[in-house]
C-alpha positions as CSV (number, residue, x, y, z in Angstrom):
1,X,-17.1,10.6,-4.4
2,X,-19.8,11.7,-2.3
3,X,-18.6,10.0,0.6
4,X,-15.6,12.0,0.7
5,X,-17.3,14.9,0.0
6,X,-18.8,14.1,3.2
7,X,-16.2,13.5,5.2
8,X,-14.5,17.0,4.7
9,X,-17.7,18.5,5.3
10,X,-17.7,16.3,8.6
11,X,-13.9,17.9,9.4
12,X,-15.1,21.6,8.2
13,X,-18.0,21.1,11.0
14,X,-15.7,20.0,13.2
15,X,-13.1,22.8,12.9
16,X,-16.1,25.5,13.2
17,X,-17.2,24.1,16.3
18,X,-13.7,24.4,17.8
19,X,-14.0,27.9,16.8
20,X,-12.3,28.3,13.3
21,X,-14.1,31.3,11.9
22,X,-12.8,30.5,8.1
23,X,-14.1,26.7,8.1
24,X,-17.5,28.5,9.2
25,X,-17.3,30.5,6.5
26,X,-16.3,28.0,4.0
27,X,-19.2,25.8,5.0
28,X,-21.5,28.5,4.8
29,X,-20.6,29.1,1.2
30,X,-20.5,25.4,0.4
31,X,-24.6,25.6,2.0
32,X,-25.4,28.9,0.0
């Protein structure tokens, strides 16, 4: 379970650093 918690924490990193502003968010949120 936590491994694909992971993951789309891995994918949500990867769409913030090609500049989706809502993935950025939503890992912010997941952080805070």
């Amino acid at each position: 379970m936590a491994k694909k918690q992971k993951r789309a924490d891995y994918e949500l990193v990867k769409k913030a650093k090609a500049g989706d502003g809502r993935a950025y968010d939503q890992l912010m949120e997941m952080y805070h």
